[in-house]
N, C-alpha and C positions, 0 to 999 in steps of 0.2 A: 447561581450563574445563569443570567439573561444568556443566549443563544449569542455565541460572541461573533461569531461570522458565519454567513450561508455559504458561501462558495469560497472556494480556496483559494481562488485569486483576489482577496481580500486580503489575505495573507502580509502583513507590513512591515513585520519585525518586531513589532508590537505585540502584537496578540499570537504570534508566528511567528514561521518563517519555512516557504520551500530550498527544497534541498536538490540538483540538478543533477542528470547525470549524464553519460557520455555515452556521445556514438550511439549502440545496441545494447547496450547496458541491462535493459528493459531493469532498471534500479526499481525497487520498491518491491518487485517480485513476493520479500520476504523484509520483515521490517521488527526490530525488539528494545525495548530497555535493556542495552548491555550491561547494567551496573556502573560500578565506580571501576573503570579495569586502569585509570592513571595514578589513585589515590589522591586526588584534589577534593575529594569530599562531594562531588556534582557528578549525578548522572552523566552516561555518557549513552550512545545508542548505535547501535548495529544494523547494516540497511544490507538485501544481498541483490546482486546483480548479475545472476546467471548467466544473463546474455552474451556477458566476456568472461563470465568465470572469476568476479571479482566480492568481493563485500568490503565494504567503508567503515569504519569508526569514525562517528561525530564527538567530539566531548563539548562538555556541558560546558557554560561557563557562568558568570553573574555577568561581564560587559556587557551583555545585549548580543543581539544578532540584526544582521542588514536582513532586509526581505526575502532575500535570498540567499543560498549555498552554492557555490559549483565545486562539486567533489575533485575538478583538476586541481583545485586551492589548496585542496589538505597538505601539509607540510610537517607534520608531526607534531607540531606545535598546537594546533586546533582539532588533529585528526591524522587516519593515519589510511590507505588503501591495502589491503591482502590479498594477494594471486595468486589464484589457481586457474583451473583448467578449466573453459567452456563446455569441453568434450564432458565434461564429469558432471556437467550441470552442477557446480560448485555452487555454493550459495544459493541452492534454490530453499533451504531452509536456514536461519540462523537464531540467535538466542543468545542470552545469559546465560551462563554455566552454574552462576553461585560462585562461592570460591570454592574448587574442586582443591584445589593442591591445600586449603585453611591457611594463605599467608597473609587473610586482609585483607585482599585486595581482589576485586570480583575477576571473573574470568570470561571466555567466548567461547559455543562450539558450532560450530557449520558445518551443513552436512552437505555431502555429495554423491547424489544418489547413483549417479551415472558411473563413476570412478569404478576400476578393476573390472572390468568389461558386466558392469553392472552391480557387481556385490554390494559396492557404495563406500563408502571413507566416511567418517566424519573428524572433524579435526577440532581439535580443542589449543586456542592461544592464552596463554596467563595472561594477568593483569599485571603491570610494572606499575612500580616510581619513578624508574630509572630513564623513564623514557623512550618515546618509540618517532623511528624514521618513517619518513616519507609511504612509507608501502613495506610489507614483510613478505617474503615470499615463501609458500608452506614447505620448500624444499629444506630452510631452514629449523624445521622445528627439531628441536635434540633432545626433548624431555626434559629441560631445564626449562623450557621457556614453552614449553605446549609438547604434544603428542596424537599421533593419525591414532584414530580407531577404526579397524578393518572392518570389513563386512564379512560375510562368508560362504556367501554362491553368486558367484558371476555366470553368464548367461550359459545355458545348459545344450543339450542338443532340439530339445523343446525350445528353446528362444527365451524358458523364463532366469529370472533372476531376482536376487532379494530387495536391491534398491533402499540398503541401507541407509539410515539421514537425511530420505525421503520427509521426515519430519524432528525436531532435534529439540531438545528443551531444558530446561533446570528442572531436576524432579525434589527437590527441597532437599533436607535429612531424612530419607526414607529405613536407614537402620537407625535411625537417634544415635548415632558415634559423636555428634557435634560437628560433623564435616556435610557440606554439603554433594548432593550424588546428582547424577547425569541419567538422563531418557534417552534413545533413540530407537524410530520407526524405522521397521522394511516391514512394509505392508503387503510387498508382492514375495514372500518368504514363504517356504513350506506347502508350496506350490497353489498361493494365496489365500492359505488362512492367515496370514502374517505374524511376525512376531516383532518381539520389540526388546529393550537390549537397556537393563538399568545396572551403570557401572558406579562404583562407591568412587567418592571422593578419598580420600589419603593423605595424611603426614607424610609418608615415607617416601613419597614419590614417586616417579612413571618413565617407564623407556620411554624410546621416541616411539614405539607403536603399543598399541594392544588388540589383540586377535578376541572379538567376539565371542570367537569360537572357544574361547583359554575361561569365558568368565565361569564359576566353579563354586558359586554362593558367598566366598571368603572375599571375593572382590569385587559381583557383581550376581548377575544371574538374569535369565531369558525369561520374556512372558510369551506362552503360545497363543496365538489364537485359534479359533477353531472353523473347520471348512472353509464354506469360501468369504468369509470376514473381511478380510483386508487389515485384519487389526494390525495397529502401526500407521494407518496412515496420518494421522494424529494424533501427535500426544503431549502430555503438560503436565506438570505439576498440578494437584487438586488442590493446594492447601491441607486444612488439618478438619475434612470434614465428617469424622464421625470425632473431633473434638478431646484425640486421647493426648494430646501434647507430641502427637508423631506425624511428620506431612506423609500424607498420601498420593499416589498417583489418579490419572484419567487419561484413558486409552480408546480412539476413535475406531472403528471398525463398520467404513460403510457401505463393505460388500452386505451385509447383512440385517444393516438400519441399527447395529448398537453402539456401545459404548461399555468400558466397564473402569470401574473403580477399583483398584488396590489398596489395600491397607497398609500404612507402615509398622513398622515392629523391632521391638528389641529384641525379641527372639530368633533373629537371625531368619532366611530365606536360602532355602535349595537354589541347586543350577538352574533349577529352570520351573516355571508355576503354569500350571493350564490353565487358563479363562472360564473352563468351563469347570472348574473345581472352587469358582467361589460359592462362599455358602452363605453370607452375608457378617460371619466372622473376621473373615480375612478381605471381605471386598464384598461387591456385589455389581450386575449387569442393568445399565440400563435402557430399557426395549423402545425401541423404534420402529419405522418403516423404513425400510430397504431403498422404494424406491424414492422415497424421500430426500435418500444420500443422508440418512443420519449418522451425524459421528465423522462427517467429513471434517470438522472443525471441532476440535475443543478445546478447554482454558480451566483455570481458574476464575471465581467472578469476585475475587474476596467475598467480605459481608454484605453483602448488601443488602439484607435486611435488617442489619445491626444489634446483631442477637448473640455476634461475637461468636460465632462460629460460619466458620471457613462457608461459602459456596460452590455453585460449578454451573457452567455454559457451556451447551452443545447445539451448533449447527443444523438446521439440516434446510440446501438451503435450495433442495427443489419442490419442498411441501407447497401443496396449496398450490398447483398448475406452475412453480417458478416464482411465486412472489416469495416463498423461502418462508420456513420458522426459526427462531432459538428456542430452546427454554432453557430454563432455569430451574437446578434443581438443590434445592435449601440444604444444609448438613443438620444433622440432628446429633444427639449426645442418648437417642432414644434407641438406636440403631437401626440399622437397615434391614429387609429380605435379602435372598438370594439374588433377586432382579426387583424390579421397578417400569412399570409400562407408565411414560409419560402422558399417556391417558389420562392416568389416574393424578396431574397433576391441579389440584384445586385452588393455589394461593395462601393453603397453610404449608405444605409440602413443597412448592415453588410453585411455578405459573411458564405461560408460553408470552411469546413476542413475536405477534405475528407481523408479516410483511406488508407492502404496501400494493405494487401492484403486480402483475402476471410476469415472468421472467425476470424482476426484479434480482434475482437469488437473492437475499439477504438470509444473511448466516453464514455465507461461505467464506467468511471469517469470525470470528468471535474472541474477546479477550477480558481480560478486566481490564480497566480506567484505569484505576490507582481512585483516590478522589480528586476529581475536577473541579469539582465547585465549593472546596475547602468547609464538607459539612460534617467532615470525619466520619463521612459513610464511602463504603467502596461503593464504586460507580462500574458499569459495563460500557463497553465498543462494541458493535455489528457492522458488519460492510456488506453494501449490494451492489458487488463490482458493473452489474448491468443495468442498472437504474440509469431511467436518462439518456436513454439509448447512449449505454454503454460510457457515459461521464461519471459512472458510479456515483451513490449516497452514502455517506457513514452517518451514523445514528448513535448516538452518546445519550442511557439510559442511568439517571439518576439513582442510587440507590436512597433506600427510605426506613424509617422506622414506625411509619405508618401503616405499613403492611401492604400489599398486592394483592388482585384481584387473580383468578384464573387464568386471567389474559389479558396481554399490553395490547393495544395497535399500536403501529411507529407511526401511523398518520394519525395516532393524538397527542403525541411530542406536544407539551408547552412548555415552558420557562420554568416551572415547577417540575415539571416529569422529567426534562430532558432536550434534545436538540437533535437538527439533522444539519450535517455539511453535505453542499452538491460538488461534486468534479464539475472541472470547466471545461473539457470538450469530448466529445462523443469519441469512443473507442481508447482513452484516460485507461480507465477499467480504474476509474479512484474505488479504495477499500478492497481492493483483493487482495490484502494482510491488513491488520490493524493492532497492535499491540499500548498500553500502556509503555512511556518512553520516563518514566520516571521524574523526577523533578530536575530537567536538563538545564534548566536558565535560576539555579537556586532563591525561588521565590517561594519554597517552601510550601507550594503547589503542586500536586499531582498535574503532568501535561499528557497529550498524546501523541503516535505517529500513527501517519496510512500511507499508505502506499500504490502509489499508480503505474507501475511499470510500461502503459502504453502511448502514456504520456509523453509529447517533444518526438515523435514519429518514433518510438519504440526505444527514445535514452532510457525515456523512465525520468516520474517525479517523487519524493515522498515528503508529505507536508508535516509541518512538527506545529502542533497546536496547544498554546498554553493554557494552563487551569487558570480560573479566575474565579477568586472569592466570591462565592455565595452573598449575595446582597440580602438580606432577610427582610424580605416586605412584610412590615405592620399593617394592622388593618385600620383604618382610616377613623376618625375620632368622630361622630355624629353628636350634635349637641342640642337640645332640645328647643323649638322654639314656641314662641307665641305674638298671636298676631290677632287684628280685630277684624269684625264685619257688623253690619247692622242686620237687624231685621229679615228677612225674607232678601236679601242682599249678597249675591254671588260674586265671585269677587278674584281676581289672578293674582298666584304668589309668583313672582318671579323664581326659577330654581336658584339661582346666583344670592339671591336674599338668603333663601335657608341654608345654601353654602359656606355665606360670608363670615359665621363662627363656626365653622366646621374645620378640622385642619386632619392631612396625614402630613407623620413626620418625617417621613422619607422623598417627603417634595412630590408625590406625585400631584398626577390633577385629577380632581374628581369632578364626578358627573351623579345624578341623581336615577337609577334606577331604577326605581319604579315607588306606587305609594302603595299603601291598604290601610285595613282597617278602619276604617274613617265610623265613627259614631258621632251620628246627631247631624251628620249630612254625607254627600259624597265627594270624594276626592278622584281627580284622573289628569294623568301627567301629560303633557301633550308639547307635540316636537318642534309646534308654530310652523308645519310642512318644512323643515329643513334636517330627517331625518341624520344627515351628516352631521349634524352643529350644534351640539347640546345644548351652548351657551346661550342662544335665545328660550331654550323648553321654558312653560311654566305649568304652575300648576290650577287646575278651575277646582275651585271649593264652592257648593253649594249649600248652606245650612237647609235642612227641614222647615219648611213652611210651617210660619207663627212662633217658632223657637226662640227663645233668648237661653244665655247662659253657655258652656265649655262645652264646645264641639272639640272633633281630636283627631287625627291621622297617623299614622306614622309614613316616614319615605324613606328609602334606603338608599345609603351611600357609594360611589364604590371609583375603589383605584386603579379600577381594571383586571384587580384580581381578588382584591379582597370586600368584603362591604359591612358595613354596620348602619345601625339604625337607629333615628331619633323619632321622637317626634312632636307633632307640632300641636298646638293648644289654640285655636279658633275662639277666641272671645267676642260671641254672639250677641250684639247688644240693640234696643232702643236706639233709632236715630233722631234724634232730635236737632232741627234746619230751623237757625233763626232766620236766613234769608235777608234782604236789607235793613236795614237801622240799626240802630243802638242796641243789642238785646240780651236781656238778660236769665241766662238758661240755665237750670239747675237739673241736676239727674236724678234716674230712680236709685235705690239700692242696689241694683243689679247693673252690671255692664253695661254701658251707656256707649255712645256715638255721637257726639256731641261736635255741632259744624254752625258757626257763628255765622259763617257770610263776610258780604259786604258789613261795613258797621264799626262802631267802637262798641262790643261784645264783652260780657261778665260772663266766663265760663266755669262752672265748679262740677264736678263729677259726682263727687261726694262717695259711698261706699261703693265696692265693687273695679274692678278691672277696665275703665273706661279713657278711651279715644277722645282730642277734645282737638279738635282745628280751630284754629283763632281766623286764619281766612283774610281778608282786607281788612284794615284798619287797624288804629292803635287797642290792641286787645288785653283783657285780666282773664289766664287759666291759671286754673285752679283743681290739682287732682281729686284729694283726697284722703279717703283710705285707698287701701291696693296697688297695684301696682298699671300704673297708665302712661298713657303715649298723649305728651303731649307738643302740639305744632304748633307756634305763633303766625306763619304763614307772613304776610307782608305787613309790613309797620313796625313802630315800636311797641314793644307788648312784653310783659311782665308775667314767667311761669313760676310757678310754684308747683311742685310733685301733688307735697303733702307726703302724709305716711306713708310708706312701701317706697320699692326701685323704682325707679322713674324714669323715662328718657324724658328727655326733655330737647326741643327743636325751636331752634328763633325762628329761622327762615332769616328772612328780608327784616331789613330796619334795625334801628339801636332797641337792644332788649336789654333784657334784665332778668337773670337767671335767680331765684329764691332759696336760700339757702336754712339748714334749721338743725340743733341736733337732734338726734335720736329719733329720726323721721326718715331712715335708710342712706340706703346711698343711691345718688340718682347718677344719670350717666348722660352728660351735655354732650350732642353730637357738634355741634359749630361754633364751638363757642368763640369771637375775634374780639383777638384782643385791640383796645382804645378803641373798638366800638362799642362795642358790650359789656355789662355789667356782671358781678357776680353779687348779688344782695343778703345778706348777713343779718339774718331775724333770732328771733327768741333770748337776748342778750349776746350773742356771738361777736366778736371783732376780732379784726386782722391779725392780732398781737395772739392769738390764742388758736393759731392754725401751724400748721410743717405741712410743707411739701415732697414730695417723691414719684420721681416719673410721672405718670396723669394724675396723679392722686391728690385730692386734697384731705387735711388731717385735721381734728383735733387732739391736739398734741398731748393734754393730758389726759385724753379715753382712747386713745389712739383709731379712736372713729371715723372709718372713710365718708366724708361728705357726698365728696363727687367726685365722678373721673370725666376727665376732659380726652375729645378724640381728637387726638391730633395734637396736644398740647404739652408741653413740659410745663407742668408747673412750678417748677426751680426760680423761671422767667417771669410768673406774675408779679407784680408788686400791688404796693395798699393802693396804687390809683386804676386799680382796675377792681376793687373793692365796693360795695357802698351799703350804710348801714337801713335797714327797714324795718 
């Protein structure tokens, strides 16, 4: 996947499309892959908009999407609006549920940290078939059709409070029942070590609420954090990454710079687990800096090293004076410590991704991709809501089977590793959420969503960005060539000459990168002063004074991203200059150079790899053995190869090309036709050739004679023949 757009107002409907919202919306706030919650088989996506206390369902569809969305449009038909309360800071978290109820059909929960004079709500709506109107309001929900989850300390005489669904998520199968279970953060809980609240999914069903405070292990159960943690303020589903067949959690906690991991289990789970009780059996912590803010963001990263076990991405996204890190840290099947100091992370165990510049924050959101660029590797999202003074950058990191290094930069993003989109205006705050949106427009592509809530003077925007198949660049096909010089004879290769049998097959254009190697003179590529413009470079070859015979170089190809290399064969020979009159020049044994002049000239090469210009006049060349270039130049003039491949050149004037069997196959660069001859020696005639594309045959050894450039030969007939 080429980098499909920079900036988000590129956006066309094509490769996108933004999604608008209203008034004070401040939309994007909070952004997810809802699932399938209509049961049409296509993604659908969850956007929250705290600033009225609303969140949106997008559904997916295959018609396409205009450039744009205005969430006033939703009609139930494409989408639906949910209301709650601003006061509650509704929707400042929202999510995929999984299907909590098992009926098939995915579900929603949003949290609202603010609600019950702080303790928090979160609320969870089914997925239907049945269809859903215009907007649902959560006064409606009866436990048939969704259910409030309470928080449990609303503000105290201290002022604090839990701010339940401060963070809300899908936490997979975490008891392996076959049902999928619910997360939710209060990270200001237990007078800020926080805690965090995983409730089981169920066949049996749900009143219209349930009290936090009721969960009892049979239906749920509480994670503590410890001191002053904040654990809760993020949290997610891990996937399955210690690899037992059971998903695990990841819990953010960036009072204290960590994170920690839960294990899932068939063994069933007490009311309540203390973070500081992992041993690396049941989970393990892992260590950050504090003032980093690690753990303000966390996710899942799927595979992304595609070793088939689950990954994880964690924020922290004031590392580095504000330019912010992630890392990334790999699942293993080897198990874990009790903790992990992401120090200690090398590139076998994961790697970091550092930021780009000072205040940027990147990492203060983090998520998995899904795959974007269709290579069946999970891919990551980072957002740096400040980047850009404040137009935000999201960063779409490649996963690989190649392996990782210690450390990404995001400012070495290529087309290979990755990509960055910009926000389009300062104070956007694009990428302050970023989640995987699933495959919303059924093109069987992983897409994304970000989210800009400062976007349109505080409506909020969130832009939906589609995957797009990986174009697998081959690396460019280099073909070997050869070429003559005489003597103590320096001489320029055009790069376009050694191009001109060169091909990549994915269309790109190539360009000549550099030479080496050169034995038996030297070679050096040069740009003819128009550094921008490859197409004039050539190359200066200089033989070794008093040399004859194969000189050699090689030059390397490339399509801009990939290169190979051929190279070329310098046939170093004797120049021999008849100069004016009639002259008759014969060659050594070795690579010859042979230039007739003015004159009616007899030219014969005789052994070796020899050059012959016929020059003015009606001229006789004559190769030999090996394989020779031979040019009639102007007049009419009669070539003959002789044994070996041959090119063979009229030029100017009625020629006559020599033909022979079992003397190779030579290759007529100009051959015109009812001007030119093709001459037919050694008993050979017309009746005893086939044709095919440039090819000429004899039809019972099915021996290519010659290939004509430019020619069908289907077109010749016997008057373009002539016997010699």
């Amino acid at each position: 996947m080429a980098n499909p757009l920079s900036n988000f107002s590129s956006l066309d409907g094509n490769n996108g499309f933004a999604i608008n919202g209203n008034g004070f919306d401040s939309l994007g706030n909070s952004v997810s892959n809802g699932g399938d919650v209509n049961g049409d088989h296509i993604d659908d996506l969850i956007i929250g908009a705290p600033g009225t206390g609303k969140s949106y369902v997008v559904f997916g569809s295959t018609s396409g999407f205009n450039a744009s969305l205005d969430l006033s449009n939703l009609n139930g038909s494409n989408g639906f609006a949910i209301n709650g309360n601003a006061s509650d800071f509704f929707a400042a978290s929202v999510s995929s549920a999984g299907d909590i109820n098992h009926d098939g059909i995915a579900d929603l929960i949003i949290g609202a940290p603010g609600a019950a004079l702080g303790a928090g709500q979160s609320y969870v709506l089914f997925g239907s078939t049945t269809g859903f109107n215009a907007s649902f309001d959560l006064s409606n929900l009866n436990g048939s059709n969704g259910f409030a989850i309470n928080g449990i300390n609303g503000r105290n005489s201290d002022g604090l409070s839990d701010s339940s669904g401060n963070s809300v998520s899908n936490a997979g199968d975490i008891n392996h029942d076959g049902i999928d279970d619910l997360i939710i953060g209060a990270s200001n809980a237990a007078s800020g070590a926080g805690q965090s609240y995983v409730v089981f999914g169920s066949t049996s069903g749900f009143n219209v609420s349930l009290n936090l405070s009721d969960l009892n292990g049979s239906n749920g159960f509480a994670i503590n954090g410890n001191g002053t943690d904040s654990s809760g303020n993020s949290v997610s589903s891990a996937g399955d990454v210690n690899h037992d067949g059971i998903a695990d959690l990841i819990i953010g906690a960036q009072g204290t710079g960590k994170s920690y991991v839960v294990f899932g289990s068939t063994s069933g789970f007490n009311p309540s687990l203390d973070l500081s009780g992992l041993n690396g059996s049941n989970g393990f912590a892992i260590n950050g800096n504090a003032s980093d803010f690690f753990g303000a963001s966390v996710s899942n990263a799927g595979d992304i090293n595609n070793d088939r076990i689950d990954d994880l991405i964690i924020g922290a996204y004031n590392a580095a004076s504000g330019a912010g890190q992630s890392y990334v840290v790999f699942g293993s099947t080897s198990g874990f410590n009790a903790s992990l100091d992401v120090s200690s992370l090398n590139g076998s165990n994961g790697f970091a991704i550092k930021g780009i510049n000072e205040n940027d924050v990147s990492g203060y959101s983090v998520s998995a991709a899904g795959d974007v660029n269709g290579d069946n590797i999970a891919d990551l999202i980072i957002g740096a809501p400040f980047a850009s003074s404040g137009a935000g950058q999201t960063y779409v990191v490649f996963g690989s089977s190649s392996g990782f290094g210690a450390t990404l930069d995001l400012s070495n993003l290529n087309p290979s590793k990755g990509f960055a989109i910009n926000g389009i205006n300062g104070t956007d705050f694009s990428a302050i959420s970023v989640s995987a949106a699933g495959d919303i427009n059924g093109d069987n592509i992983d897409d994304l969503i970000v989210g800009a809530p400062g976007a349109s003077l505080g409506a909020g925007q969130s832009y939906v960005i589609f995957g797009t198949k990986a174009q697998v660049n081959n690396a460019p096909v280099a073909v070997n060539d050869t070429v003559t010089t005489a003597k103590n004879t320096a001489f320029f290769i055009q790069v376009n000459t050694l191009l001109a049998n060169d091909r990549d097959i994915d269309g790109n254009s190539l360009t000549i990168a550099g030479v080496s190697g050169a034995i038996n003179g030297t070679a050096v590529l040069k740009n003819n002063h128009t550094p921008n413009n490859s197409a004039d470079d050539f190359i200066l070859f200089t033989p070794i004074k008093g040399f004859t015979g194969a000189a050699t170089f090689n030059y390397t190809v490339s399509d801009g991203q990939l290169t190979s290399t051929a190279k070329v064969t310098v046939e170093v020979g004797d120049r021999l200059f008849g100069g004016n009159g009639n002259d008759n020049i014969k060659g050594t044994p070795g690579n010859d150079y042979l230039d007739g002049g003015n004159g009616k000239d007899s030219l014969n090469g005789g052994n070796g790899n020899d050059t012959l210009l016929g020059g003015n006049g009606n001229d006789i060349l004559v190769g030999g053995n090996g394989k020779d270039i031979l040019d009639g130049g102007k007049g009419d003039d009669r070539l003959s190869g002789g044994f070996g491949n041959d090119i063979l050149t009229g030029g100017n004037g009625k020629d006559k090309f020599v033909l022979a069997a079992t003397q190779g196959t030579d290759k007529i660069t100009d051959f015109c036709k009812g001007t030119d001859l093709i001459g037919l020696s050694g008993g050979l005639s017309f009746r005893q050739l086939s044709f095919t594309g440039n090819k000429i045959i004899v039809t019972d050894t099915d021996e290519v004679l010659a290939t004509l450039t430019g020619i069908n030969t289907k077109t010749l007939t016997a008057a373009n023949f002539t016997i010699v």
